[in-house]
TORPA-4810 file (N, C-alpha, C, O; in nm, 3 decimals):
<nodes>
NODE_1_-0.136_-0.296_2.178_-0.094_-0.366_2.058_-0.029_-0.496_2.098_0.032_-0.507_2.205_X
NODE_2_-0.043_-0.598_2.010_0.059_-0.704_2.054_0.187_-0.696_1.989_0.254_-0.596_1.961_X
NODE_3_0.217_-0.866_1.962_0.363_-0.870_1.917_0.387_-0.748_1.795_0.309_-0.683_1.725_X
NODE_4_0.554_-0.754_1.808_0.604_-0.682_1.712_0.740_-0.770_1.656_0.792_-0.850_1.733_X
NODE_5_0.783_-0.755_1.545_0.905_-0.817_1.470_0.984_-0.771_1.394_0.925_-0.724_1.297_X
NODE_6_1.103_-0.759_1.387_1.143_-0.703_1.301_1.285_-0.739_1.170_1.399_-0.702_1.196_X
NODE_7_1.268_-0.779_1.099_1.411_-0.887_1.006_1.526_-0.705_1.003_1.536_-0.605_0.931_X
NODE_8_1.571_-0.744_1.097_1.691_-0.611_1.102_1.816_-0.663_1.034_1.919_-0.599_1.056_X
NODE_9_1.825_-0.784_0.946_1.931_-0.756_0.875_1.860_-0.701_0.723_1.741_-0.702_0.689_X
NODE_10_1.960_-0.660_0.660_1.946_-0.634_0.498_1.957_-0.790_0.415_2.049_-0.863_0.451_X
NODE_11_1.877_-0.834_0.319_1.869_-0.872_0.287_1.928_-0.881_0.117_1.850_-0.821_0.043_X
NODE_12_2.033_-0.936_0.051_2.058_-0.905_-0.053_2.014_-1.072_-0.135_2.055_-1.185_-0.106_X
NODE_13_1.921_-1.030_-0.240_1.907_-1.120_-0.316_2.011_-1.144_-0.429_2.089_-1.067_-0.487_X
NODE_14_1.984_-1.285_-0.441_2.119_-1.313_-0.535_2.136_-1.291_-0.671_2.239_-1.270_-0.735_X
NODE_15_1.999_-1.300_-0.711_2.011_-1.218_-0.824_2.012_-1.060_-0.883_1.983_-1.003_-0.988_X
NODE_16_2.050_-1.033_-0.780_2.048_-0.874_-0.767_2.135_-0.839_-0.647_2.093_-0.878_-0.538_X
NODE_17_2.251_-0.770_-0.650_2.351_-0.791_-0.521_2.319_-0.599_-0.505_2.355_-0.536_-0.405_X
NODE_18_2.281_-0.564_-0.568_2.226_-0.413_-0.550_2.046_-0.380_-0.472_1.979_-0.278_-0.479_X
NODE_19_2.016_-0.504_-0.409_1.905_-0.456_-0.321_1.895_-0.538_-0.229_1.937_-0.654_-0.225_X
NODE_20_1.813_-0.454_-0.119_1.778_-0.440_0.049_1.662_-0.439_0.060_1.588_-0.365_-0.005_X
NODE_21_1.616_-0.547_0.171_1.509_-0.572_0.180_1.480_-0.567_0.382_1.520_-0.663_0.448_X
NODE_22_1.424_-0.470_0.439_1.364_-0.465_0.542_1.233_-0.454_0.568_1.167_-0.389_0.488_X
NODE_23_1.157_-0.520_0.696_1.032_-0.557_0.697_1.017_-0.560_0.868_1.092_-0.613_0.950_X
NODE_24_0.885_-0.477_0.888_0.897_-0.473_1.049_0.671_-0.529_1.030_0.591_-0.496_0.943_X
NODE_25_0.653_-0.612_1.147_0.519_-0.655_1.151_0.467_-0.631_1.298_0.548_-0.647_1.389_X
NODE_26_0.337_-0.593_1.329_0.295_-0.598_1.443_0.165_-0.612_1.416_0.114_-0.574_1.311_X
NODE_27_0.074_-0.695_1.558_-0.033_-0.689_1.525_-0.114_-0.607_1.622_-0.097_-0.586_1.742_X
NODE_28_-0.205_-0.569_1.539_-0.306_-0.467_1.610_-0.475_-0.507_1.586_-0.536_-0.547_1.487_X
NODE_29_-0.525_-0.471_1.747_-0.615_-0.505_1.789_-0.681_-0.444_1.787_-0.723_-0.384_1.885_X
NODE_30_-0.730_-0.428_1.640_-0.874_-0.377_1.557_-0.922_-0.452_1.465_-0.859_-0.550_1.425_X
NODE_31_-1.063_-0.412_1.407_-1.089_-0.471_1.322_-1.014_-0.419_1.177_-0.979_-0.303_1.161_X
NODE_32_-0.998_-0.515_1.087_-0.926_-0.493_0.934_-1.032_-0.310_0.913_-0.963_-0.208_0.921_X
NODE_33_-1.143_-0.298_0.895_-1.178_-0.167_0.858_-1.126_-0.059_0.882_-1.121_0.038_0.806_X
NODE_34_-1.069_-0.072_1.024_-1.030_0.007_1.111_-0.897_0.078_1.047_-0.868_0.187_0.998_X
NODE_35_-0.824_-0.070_1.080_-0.697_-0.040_1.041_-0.656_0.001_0.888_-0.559_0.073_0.865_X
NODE_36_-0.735_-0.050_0.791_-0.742_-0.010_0.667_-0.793_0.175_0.655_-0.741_0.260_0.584_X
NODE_37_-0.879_0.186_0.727_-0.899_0.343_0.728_-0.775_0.464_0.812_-0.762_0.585_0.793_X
NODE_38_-0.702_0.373_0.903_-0.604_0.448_1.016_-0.496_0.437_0.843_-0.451_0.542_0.796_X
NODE_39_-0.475_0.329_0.785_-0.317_0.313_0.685_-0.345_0.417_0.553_-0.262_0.499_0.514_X
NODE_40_-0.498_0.393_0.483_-0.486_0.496_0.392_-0.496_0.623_0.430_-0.510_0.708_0.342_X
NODE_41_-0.491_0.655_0.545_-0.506_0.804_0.567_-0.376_0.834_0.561_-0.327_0.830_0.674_X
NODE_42_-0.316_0.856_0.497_-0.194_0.910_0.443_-0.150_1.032_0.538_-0.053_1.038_0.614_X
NODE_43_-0.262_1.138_0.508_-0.172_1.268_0.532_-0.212_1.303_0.670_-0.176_1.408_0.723_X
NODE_44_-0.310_1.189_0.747_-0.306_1.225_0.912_-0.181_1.151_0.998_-0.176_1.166_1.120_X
NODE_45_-0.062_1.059_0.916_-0.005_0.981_0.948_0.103_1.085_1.065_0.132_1.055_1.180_X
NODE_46_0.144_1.205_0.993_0.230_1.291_1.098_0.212_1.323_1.262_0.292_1.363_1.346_X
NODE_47_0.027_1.276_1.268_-0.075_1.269_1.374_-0.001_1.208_1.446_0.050_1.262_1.544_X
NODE_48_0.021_1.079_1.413_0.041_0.960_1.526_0.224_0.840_1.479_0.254_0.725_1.509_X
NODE_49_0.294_0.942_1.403_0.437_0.876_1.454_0.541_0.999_1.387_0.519_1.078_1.296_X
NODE_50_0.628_0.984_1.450_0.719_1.100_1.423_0.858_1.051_1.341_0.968_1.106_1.348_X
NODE_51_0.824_0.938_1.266_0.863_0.901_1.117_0.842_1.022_1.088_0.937_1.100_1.091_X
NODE_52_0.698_1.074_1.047_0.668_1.207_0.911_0.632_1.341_1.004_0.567_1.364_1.105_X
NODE_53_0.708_1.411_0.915_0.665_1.558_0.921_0.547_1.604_0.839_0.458_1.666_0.899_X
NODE_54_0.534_1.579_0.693_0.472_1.580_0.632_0.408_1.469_0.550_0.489_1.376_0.542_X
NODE_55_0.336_1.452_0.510_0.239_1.405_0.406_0.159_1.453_0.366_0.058_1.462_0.436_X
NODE_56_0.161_1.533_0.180_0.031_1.554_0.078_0.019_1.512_-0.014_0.112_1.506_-0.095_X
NODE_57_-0.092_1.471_-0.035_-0.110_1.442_-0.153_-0.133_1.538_-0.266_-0.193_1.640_-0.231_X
NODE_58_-0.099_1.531_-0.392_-0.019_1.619_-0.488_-0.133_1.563_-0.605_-0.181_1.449_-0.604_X
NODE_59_-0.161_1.663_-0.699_-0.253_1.666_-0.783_-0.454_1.658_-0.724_-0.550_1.664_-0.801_X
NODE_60_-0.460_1.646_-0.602_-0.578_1.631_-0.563_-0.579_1.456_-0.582_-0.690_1.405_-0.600_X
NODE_61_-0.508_1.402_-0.580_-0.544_1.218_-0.571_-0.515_1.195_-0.449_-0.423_1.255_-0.393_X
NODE_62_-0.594_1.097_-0.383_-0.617_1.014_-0.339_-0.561_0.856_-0.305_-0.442_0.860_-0.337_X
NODE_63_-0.588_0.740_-0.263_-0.532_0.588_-0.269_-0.576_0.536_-0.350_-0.687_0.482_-0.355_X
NODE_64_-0.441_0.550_-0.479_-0.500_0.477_-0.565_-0.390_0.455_-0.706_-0.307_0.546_-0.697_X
NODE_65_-0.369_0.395_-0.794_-0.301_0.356_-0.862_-0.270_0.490_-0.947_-0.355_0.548_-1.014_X
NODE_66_-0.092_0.542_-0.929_-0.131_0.646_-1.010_-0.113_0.798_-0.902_-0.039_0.893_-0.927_X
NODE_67_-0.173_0.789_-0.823_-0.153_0.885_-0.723_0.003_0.918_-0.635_0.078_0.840_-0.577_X
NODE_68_0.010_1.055_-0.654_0.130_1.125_-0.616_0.125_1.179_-0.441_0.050_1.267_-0.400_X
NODE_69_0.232_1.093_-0.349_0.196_1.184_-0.231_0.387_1.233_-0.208_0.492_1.171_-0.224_X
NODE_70_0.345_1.397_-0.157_0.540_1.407_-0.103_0.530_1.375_0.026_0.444_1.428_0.097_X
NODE_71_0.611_1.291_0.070_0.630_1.292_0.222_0.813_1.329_0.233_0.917_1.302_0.173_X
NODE_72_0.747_1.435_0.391_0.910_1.484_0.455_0.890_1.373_0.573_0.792_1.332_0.635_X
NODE_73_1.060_1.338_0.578_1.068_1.270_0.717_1.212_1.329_0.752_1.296_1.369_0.671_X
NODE_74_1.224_1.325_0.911_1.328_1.407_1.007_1.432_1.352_0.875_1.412_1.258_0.797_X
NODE_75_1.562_1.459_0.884_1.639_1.347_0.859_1.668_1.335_0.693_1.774_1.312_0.634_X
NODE_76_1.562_1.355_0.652_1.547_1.287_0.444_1.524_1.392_0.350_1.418_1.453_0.356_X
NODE_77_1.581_1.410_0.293_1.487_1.473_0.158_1.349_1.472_0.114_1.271_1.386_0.073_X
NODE_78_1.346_1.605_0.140_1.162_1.558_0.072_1.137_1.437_-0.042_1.207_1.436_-0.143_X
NODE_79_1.050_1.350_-0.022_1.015_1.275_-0.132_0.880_1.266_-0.219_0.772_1.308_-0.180_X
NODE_80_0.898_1.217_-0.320_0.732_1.182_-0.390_0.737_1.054_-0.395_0.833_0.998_-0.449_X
NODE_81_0.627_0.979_-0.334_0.589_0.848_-0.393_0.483_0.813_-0.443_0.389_0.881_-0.402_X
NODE_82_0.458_0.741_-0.511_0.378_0.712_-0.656_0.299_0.610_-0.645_0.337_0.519_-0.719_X
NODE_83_0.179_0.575_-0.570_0.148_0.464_-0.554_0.137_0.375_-0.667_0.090_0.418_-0.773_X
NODE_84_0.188_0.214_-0.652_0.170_0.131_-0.746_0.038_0.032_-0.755_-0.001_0.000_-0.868_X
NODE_85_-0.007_0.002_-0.680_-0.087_-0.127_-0.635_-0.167_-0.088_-0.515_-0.114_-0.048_-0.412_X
NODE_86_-0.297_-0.101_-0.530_-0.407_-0.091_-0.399_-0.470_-0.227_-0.419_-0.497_-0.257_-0.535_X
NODE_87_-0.497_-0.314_-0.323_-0.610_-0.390_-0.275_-0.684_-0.385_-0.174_-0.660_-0.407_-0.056_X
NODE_88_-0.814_-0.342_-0.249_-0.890_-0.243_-0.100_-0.897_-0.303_-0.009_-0.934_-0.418_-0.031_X
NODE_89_-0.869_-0.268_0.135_-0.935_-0.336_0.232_-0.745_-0.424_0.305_-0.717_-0.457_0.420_X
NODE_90_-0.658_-0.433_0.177_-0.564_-0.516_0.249_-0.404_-0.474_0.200_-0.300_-0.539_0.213_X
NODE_91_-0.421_-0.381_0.158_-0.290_-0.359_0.102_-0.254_-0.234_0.006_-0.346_-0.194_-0.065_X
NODE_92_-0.150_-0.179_0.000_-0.092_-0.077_-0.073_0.006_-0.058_-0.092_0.066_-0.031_0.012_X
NODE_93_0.112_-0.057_-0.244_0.255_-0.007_-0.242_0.268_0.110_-0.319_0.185_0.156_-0.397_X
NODE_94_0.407_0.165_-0.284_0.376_0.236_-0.331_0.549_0.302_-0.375_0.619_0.239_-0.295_X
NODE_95_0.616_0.364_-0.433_0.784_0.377_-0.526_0.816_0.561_-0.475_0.752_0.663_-0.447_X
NODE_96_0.918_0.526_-0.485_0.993_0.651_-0.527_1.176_0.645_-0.565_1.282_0.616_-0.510_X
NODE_97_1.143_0.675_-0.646_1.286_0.677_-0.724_1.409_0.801_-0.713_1.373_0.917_-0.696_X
NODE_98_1.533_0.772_-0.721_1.640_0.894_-0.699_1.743_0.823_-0.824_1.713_0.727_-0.895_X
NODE_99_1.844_0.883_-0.827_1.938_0.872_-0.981_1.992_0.743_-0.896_2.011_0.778_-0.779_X
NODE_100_2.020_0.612_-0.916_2.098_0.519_-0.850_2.018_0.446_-0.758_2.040_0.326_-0.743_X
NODE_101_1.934_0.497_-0.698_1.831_0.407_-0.595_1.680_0.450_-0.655_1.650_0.555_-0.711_X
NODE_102_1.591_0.330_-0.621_1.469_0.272_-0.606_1.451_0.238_-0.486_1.539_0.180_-0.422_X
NODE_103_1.300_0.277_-0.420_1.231_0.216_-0.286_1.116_0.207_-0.324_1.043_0.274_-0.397_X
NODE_104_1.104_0.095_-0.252_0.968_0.044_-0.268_0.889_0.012_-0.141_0.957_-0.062_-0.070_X
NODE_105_0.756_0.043_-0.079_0.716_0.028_0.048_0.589_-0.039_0.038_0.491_-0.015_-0.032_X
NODE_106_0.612_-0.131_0.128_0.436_-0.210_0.060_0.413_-0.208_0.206_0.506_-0.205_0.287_X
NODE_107_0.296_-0.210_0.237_0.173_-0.220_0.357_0.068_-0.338_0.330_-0.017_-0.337_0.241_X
NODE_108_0.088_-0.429_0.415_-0.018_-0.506_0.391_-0.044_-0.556_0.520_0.043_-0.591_0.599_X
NODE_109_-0.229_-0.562_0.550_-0.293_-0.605_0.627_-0.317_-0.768_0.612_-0.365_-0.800_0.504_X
NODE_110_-0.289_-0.879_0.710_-0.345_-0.983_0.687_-0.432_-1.036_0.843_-0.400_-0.988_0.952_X
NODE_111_-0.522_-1.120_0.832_-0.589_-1.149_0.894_-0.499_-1.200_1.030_-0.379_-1.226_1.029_X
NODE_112_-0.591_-1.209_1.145_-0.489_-1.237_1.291_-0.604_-1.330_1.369_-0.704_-1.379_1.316_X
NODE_113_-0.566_-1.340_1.497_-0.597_-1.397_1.563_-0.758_-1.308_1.602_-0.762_-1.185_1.613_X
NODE_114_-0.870_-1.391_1.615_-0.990_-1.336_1.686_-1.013_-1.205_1.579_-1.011_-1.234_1.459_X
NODE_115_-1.038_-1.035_1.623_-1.030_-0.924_1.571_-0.959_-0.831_1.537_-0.981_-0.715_1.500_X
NODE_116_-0.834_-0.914_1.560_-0.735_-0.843_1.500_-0.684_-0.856_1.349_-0.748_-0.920_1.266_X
NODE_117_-0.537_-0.778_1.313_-0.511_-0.804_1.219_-0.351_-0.789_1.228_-0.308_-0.727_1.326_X
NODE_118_-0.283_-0.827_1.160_-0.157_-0.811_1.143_-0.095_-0.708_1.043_-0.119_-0.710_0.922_X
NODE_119_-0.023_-0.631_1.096_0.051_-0.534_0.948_0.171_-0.540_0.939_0.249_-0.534_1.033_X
NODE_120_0.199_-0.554_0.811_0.376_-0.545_0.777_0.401_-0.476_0.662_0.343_-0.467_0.554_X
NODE_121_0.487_-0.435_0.703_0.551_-0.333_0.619_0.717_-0.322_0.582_0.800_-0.317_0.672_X
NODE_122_0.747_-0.320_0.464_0.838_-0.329_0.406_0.864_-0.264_0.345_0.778_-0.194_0.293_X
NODE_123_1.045_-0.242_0.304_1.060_-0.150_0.258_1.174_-0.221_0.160_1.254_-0.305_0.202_X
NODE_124_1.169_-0.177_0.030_1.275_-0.299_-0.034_1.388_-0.157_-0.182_1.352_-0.099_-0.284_X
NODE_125_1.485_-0.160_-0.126_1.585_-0.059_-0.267_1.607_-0.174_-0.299_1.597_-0.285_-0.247_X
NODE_126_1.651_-0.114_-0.428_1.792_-0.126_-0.551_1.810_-0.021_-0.637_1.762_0.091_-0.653_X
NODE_127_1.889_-0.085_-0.685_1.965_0.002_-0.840_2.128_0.042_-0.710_2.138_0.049_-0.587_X
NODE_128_2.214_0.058_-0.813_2.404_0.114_-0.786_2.395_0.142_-0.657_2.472_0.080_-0.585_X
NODE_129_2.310_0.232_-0.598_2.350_0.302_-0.473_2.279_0.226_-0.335_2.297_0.272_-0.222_X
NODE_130_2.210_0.124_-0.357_2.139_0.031_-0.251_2.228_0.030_-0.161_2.228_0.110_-0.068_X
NODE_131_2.339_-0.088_-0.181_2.450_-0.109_-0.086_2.496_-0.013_-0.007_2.516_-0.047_0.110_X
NODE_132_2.521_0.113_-0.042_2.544_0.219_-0.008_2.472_0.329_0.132_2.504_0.383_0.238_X
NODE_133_2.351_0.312_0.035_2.163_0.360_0.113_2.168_0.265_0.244_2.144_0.294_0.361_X
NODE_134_2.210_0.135_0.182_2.175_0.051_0.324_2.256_0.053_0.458_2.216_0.027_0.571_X
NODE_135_2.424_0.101_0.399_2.462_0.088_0.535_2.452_0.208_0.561_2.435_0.229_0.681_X
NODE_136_2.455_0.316_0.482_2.461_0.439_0.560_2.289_0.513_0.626_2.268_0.622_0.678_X
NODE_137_2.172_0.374_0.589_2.006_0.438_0.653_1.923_0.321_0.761_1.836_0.314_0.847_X
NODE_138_2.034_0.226_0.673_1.962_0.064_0.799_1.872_0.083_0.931_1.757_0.046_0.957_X
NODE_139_1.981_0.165_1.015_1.927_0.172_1.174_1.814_0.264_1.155_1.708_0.224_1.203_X
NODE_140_1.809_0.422_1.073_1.772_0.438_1.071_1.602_0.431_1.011_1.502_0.478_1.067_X
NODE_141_1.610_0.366_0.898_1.509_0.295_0.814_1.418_0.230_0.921_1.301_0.262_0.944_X
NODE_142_1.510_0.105_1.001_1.470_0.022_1.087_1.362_0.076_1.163_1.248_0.031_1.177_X
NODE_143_1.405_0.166_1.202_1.380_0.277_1.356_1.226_0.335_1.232_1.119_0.301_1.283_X
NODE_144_1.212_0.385_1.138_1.108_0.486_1.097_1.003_0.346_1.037_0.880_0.358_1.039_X
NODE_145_1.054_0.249_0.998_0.917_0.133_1.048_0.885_0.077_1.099_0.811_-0.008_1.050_X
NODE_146_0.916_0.073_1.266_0.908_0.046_1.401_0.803_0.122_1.450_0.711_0.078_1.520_X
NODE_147_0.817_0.237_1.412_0.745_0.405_1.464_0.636_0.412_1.365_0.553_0.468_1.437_X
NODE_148_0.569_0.392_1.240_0.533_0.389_1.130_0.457_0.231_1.185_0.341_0.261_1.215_X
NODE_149_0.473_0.119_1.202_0.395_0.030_1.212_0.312_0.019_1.387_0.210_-0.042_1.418_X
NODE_150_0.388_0.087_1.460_0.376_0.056_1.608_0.263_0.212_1.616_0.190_0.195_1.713_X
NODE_151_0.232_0.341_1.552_0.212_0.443_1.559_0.056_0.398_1.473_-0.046_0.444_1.525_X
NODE_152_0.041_0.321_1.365_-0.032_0.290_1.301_-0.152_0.206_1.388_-0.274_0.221_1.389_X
NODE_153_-0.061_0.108_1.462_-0.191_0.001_1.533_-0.208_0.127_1.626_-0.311_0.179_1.582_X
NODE_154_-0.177_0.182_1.699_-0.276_0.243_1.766_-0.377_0.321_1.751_-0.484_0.326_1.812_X
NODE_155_-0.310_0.422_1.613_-0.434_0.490_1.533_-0.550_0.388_1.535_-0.659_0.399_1.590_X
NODE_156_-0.492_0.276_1.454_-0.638_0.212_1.434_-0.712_0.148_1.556_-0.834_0.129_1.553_X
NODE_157_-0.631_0.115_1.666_-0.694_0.055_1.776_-0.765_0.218_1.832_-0.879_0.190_1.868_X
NODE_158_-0.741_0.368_1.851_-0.816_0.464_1.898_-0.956_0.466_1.781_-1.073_0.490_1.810_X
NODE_159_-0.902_0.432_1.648_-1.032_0.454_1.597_-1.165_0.367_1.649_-1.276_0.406_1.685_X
NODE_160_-1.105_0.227_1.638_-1.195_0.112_1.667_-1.284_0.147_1.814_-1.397_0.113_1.852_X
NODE_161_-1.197_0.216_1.864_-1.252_0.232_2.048_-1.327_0.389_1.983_-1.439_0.402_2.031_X
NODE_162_-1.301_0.469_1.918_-1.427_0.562_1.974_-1.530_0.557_1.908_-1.625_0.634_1.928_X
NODE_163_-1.529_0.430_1.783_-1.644_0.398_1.675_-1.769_0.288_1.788_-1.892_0.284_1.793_X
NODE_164_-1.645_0.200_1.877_-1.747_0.117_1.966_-1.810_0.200_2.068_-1.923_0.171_2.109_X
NODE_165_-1.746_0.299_2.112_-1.816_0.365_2.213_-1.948_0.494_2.145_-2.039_0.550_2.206_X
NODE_166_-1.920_0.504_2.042_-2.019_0.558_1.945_-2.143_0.482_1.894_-2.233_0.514_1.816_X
NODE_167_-2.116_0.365_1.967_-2.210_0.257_1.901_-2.333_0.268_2.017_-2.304_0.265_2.137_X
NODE_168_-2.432_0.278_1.984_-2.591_0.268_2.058_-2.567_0.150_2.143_-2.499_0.050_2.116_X
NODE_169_-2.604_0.165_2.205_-2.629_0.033_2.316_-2.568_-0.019_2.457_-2.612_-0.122_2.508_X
</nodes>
C-alpha cells in the first residue's frame, strides 16, 4: 500500500460546537473495481481488520440506500447502521444514531496516481454528547480507521493479484 494520513485532531465546526470530524486516507494499489468490491463487502470486512467482530446485514439487504447492517467492534456496543447514499463504483455513507449522538461514516474512493486509487474515510458525530464521545473515543476511533482503511487496501490489492493471476496469458 502506499501513503497513509491521518487529521488526528477533532474537528469542531462553528456552527455546530457539538460535532467531530475525523478522517484517515490511504492509497491502494488496485484498480477502483477492485477496491470497490473489497469496501462493499461489508460482512467479509471482520476477514481482514480487527476494527470488526461482526458485520450483518439485517433484513436480507444489501449496498444500498435504505439497508440495515449491525456491526460489533472490540470495545462498542453492538450497532446498526443505515446506509444513506451509494455511488456505485465510488462511494458509500452510511448513520447510526444513539439518544445524544449521531455518526456518520462515509467511504469514498477517488482516483490516484497510474492504477491506483485513494480511500478515505471519515467519520463525523454530533448532537449533546459529541464533545463527550470525542474525548472519551478519539484515540480510539483514530486507531479503528487506520485498521479499517489500511486492512481494506490490502483486501483489495489480494483481490486485484489473484484476479491478474487468474487472467489467461
Amino acid at each position: 500500500m502506499g501513503t497513509a494520513a491521518c487529521d488526528a485532531t477533532p474537528r469542531l465546526e462553528k456552527e455546530d460546537v457539538d460535532t467531530m470530524h475525523l478522517e484517515h486516507e490511504v492509497e491502494i494499489q488496485a484498480p477502483r473495481d477492485r477496491a470497490w468490491e473489497a469496501l462493499i463487502g461489508v460482512e467479509r470486512w471482520p476477514l481482514w481488520t480487527e476494527s470488526m467482530r461482526l458485520v450483518r446485514w439485517l433484513d436480507g439487504c444489501r449496498m444500498s440506500p435504505g439497508a440495515r447492517a449491525l456491526i460489533q467492534q472490540p470495545g462498542l456496543p453492538a450497532t446498526v447502521w443505515t446506509v444513506t447514499a451509494v455511488l456505485q463504483g465510488f462511494s458509500f455513507t452510511w448513520k447510526s444514531a444513539r439518544p445524544g449522538l449521531t455518526t456518520v461514516a462515509s467511504h469514498v474512493l477517488a482516483d490516484s496516481a497510474g492504477a491506483a486509487v485513494t480511500l478515505t474515510i471519515s467519520i463525523d458525530q454530533s448532537g449533546p454528547l459529541s464533545p463527550l464521545a470525542s474525548w472519551l473515543m478519539q484515540k480510539r476511533t483514530r486507531r479503528y480507521l487506520r485498521l479499517e482503511a489500511e486492512g481494506l487496501g490490502r483486501a483489495a490489492e489480494d483481490l486485484s493479484s489473484r484476479a491478474a493471476s487468474a487472467e489467461p496469458g
